[in-house]
C-alpha positions in Angstrom: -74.1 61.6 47.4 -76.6 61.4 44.8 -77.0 62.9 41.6 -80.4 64.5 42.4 -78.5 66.6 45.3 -75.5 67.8 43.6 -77.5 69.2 40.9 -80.3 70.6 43.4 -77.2 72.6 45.1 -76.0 73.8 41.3 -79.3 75.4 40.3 -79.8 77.1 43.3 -76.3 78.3 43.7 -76.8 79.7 40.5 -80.4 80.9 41.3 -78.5 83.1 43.8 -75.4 83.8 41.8 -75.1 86.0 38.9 -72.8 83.4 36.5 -74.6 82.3 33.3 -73.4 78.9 33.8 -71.7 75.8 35.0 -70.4 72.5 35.4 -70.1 70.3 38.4 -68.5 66.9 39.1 -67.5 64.8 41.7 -65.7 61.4 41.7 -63.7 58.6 44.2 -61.0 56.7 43.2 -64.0 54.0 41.6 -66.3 56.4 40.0 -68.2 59.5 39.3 -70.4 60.0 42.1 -72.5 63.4 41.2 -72.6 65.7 37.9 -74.9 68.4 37.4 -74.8 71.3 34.8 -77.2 74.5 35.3 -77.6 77.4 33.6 -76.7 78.8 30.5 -73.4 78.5 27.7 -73.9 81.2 25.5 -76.3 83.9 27.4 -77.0 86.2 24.5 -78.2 82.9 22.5 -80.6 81.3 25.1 -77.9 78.5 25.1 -78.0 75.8 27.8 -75.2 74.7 29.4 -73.9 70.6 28.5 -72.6 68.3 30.9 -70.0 67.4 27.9 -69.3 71.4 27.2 -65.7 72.4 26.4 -63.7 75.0 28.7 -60.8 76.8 28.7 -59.3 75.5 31.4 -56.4 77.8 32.1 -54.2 77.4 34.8 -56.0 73.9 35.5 -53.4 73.0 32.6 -50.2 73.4 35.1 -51.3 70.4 37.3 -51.2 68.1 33.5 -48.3 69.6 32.4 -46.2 69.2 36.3 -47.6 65.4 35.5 -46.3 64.9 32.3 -42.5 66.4 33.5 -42.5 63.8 36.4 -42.9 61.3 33.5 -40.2 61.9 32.4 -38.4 62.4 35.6 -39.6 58.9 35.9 -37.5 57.7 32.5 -34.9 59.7 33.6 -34.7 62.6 30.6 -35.4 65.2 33.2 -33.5 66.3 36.6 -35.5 67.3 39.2 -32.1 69.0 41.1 -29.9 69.7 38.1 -29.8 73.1 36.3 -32.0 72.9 33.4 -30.0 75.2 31.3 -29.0 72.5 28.9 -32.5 72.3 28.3 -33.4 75.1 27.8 -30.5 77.6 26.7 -32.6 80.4 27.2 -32.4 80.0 30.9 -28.8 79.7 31.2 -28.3 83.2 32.0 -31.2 84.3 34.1 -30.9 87.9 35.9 -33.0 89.1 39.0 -34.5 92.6 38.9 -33.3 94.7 41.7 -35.4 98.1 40.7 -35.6 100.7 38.1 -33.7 103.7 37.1 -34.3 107.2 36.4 -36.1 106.3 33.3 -37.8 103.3 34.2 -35.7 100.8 32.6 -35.3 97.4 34.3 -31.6 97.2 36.4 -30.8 93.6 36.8 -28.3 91.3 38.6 -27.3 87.7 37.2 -28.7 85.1 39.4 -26.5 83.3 42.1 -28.4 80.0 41.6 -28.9 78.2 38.5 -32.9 77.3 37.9 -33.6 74.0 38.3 -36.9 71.8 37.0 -37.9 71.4 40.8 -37.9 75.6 41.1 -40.4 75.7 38.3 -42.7 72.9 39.3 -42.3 74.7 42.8 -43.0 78.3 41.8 -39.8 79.1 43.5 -38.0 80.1 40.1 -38.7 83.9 40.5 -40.7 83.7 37.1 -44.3 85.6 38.1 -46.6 86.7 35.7 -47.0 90.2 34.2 -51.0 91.0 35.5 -50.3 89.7 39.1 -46.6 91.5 39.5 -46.4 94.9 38.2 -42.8 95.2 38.5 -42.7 92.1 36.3 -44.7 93.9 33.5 -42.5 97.0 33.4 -39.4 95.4 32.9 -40.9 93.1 30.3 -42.8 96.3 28.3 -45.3 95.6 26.0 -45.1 92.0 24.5 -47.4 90.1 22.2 -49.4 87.7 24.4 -48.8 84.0 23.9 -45.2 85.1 22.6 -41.8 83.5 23.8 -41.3 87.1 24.8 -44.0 87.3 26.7 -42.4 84.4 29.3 -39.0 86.0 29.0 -38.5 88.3 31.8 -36.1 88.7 34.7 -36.7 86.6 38.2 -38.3 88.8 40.9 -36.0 87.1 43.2 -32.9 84.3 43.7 -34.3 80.9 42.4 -35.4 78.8 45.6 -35.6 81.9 48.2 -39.7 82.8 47.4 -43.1 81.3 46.3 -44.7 83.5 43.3 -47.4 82.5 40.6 -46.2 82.5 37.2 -44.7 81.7 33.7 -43.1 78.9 35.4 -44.9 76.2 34.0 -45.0 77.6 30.3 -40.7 77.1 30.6 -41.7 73.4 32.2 -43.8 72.5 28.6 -41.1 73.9 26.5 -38.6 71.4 28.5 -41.2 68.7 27.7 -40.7 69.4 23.8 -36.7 69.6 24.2 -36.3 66.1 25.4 -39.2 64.6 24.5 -38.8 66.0 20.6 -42.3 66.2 20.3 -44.9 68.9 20.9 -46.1 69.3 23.9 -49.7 68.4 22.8 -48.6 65.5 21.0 -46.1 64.0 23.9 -49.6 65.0 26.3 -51.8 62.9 23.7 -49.7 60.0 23.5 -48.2 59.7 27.4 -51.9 61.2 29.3 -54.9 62.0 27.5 -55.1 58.9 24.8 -53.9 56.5 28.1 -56.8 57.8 30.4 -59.4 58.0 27.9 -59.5 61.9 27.8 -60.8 62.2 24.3 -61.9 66.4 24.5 -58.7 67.5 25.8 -56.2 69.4 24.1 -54.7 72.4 22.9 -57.5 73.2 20.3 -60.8 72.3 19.4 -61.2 69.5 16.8 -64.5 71.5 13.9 -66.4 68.6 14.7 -66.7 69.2 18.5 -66.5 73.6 18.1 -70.6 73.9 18.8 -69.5 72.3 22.5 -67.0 74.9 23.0 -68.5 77.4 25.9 -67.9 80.7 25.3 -65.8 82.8 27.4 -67.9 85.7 29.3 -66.8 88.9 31.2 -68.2 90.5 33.9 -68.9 94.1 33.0 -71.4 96.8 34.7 -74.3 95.6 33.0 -73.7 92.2 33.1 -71.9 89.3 31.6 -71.2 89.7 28.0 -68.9 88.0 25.2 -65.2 88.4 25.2 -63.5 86.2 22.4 -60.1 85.5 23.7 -58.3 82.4 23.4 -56.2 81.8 27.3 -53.1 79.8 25.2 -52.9 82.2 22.6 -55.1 80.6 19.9 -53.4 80.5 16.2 -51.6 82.9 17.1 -49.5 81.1 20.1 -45.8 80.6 19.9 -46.0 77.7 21.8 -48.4 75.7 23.1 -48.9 77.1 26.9 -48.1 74.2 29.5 -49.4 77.0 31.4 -52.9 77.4 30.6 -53.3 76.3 26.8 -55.5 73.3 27.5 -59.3 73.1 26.5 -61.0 70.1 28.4 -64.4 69.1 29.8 -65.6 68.4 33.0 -65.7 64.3 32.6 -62.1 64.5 30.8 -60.6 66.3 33.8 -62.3 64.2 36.5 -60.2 61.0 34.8 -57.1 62.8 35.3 -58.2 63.6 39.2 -59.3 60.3 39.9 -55.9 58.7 38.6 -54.1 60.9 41.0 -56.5 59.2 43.5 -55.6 56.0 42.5 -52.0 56.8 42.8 -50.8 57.0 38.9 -53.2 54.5 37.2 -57.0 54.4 36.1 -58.4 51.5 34.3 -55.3 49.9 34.0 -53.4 52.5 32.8 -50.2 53.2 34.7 -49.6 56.9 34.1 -46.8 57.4 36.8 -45.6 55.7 39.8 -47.3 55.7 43.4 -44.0 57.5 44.3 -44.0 59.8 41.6 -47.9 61.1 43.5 -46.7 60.8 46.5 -43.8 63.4 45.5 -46.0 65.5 43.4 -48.8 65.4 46.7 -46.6 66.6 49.3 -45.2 69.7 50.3 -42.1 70.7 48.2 -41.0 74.1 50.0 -40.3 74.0 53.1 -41.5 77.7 55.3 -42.7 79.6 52.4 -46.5 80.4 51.9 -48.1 79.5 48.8 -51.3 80.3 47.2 -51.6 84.1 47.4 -52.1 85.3 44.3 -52.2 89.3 43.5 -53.4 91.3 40.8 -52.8 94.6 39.1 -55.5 93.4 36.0 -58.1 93.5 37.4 -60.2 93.4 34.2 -58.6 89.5 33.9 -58.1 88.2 38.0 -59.8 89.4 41.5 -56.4 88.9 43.9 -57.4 85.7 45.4 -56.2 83.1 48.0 -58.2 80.2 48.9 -57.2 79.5 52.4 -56.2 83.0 53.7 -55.7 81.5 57.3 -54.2 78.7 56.4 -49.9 78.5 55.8 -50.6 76.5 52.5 -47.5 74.6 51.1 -47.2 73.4 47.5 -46.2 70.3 45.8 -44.7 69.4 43.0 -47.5 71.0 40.4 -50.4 71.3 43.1 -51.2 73.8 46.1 -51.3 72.2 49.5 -53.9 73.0 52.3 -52.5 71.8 55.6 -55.7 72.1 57.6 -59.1 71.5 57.4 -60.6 73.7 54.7 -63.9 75.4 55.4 -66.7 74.0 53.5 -64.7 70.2 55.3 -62.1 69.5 52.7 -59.9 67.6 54.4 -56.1 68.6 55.2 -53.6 67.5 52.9 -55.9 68.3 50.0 -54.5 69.3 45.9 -56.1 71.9 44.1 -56.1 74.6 42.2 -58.0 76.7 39.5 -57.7 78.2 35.8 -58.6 81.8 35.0 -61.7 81.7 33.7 -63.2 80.1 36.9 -63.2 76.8 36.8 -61.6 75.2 40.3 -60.6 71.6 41.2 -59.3 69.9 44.1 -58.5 66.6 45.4 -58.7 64.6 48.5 -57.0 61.9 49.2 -58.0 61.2 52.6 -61.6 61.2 51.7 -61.4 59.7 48.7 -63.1 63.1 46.6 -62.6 64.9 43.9 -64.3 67.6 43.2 -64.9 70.2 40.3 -66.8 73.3 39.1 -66.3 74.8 35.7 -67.3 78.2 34.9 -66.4 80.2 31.9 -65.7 84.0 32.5 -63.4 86.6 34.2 -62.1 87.7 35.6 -61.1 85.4 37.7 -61.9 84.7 41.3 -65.0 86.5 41.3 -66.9 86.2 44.2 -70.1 84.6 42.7 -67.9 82.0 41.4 -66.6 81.7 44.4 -69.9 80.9 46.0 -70.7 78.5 43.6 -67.6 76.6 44.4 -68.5 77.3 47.8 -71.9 75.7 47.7 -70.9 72.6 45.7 -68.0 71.7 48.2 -70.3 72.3 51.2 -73.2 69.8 49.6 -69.9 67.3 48.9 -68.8 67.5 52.8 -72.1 68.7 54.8 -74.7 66.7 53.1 -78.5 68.1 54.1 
């Protein structure tokens, strides 16, 4: 694929999309094959968009995060199968919600099975997040975001039993800092990011690199227009989010894809083992259906699922297609997304990797969508 195409299919998708901007790469295992950026960063200053821009990337930090866990699977100071209580104390006791009463206040039951470090990586904890599981933000009331409190909140269901989207992750980087006695930033620095040469990522912005940053957007009635809020929390975090905290660029990211294409090592750089992938990359649980994601904010997240016909597994940090997708991504694919619409995937059986960052909500909106749409469709279906 040349360059000339993929950046051809990014102006007119935005030609035809109303989204101010965007960034699009795709890489093998050897190289980067195609980037293209289009559009505008900052709308309301006439701001082009940069190939080397800085996103939020959201969720898109979970799939780092599951990474730098297995690590440490790897060097054994981390169970997948044993209760992580010791770890974390504050999981030691955890109840599932079995309704409300009379005046609305959570009624609870403890848990018959003690969460393990393979229930979070799965999703299958119980954990789901307070804007796609209303029953999750009433028995949690009103919390500071990017709080401890704000991930503290009883399972929607026995540990192992379901697949839900949530806070999951954020409990897997504060294992990371436990037994790795470092931040979760720092032990990402020194283990990933300074390793694979991914010198924009991080969980803030160095003041040299700030006129990069993209601005975050929301959709609203007359258009897109400026909403300043930082996904991990910002200064005013209580923890660095392993479960969206990240800022990164489009080139940055594409390093950490193509590693997982080479199986655990880029340039030299052994990150994890081939086996370690191969866990991570293959379907962790069993019957259930992953991927469907709900949402009861709609202000921040359109419901979404990316393969509604498909019964999607998940791995160990990464959804799982198990068909052909629709624009040709091949079965046996990785992906997923970050809020504020920027979308990855990876395919190992074509040798592709493939991203599009965006940077608005809420989430899942259907322009994005097409965007993401047209970019895989020129990767696959080249005219």
């Amino acid at each position: 694929m040349q360059q000339l195409d993929l950046q051809k299919t990014l102006d007119q998708a935005l030609a035809e999309q109303q989204v101010a901007g965007a960034v699009a790469m795709i890489g093998n295992a050897d190289t980067v094959l195609a980037s293209a950026q289009a559009g505008l960063s900052a709308p309301e200053a006439g701001k082009p968009m940069a190939l080397d821009g800085i996103f939020q990337i959201a969720s898109m930090t979970k799939a780092v995060t599951s990474l730098a866990a297995m690590q440490l699977v790897e060097r054994g100071l981390l169970s997948l199968d044993e209760p992580i209580a010791p770890i974390l104390p504050e999981l030691a006791h955890p109840e599932v919600l079995t309704g409300f009463d009379g005046d609305g206040k959570a009624i609870v039951e403890p848990a018959k099975t003690a969460i393990t470090l393979r229930h979070l990586l799965t999703h299958t904890s119980g954990f789901g997040y307070a804007f796609t599981t209303g029953d999750m933000a009433k028995a949690q009331g009103k919390v500071p975001p990017a709080s401890i409190a704000s991930i503290t909140t009883p399972l929607m269901f026995e540990p192992g039993t379901d697949w839900l989207y949530g806070v999951s992750t954020d409990w897997i980087g504060r294992a990371i800092e436990a037994v790795s006695g470092q931040t979760l930033g720092a032990y990402m620095e020194d283990h990933i990011f300074a390793p694979l040469a991914m010198e924009d990522t991080g969980f803030s912005v160095a003041p040299d690199k700030i006129e990069r940053r993209v601005p975050l957007l929301s959709r609203q009635a007359d258009g897109l227009a400026p909403f300043p809020i930082e996904i991990g929390g910002g200064d005013a975090a209580e923890f660095q989010s392993g479960g969206g905290g990240l800022y990164s660029t489009a080139a940055d990211y594409m390093r950490f894809m193509r590693m997982i294409l080479n199986r655990g090592s880029l340039d030299g750089a052994r990150i994890v083992s081939a086996d370690t992938v191969a866990a991570m990359s293959k379907n962790q649980i069993g019957a259930m259906k992953a991927g469907k994601m709900e949402s009861v904010v709609p202000l921040l997240a359109n419901s979404f699922d990316a393969f509604p016909e498909q019964h999607c597994g998940w791995g160990l940090g990464f959804l799982i297609n198990p068909e052909t997708g629709p624009a040709g991504r091949a079965a046996g694919s990785l992906s997923w997304a970050g809020l504020t619409n920027c979308y990855y995937w990876i395919d190992p059986a074509s040798d592709i990797a493939g991203l599009v960052f965006m940077q608005f909500l809420p989430f899942a909106d259907t322009e994005a969508l097409h965007v993401l749409a047209a970019v895989e469709s020129a990767v696959y279906q080249p005219t």
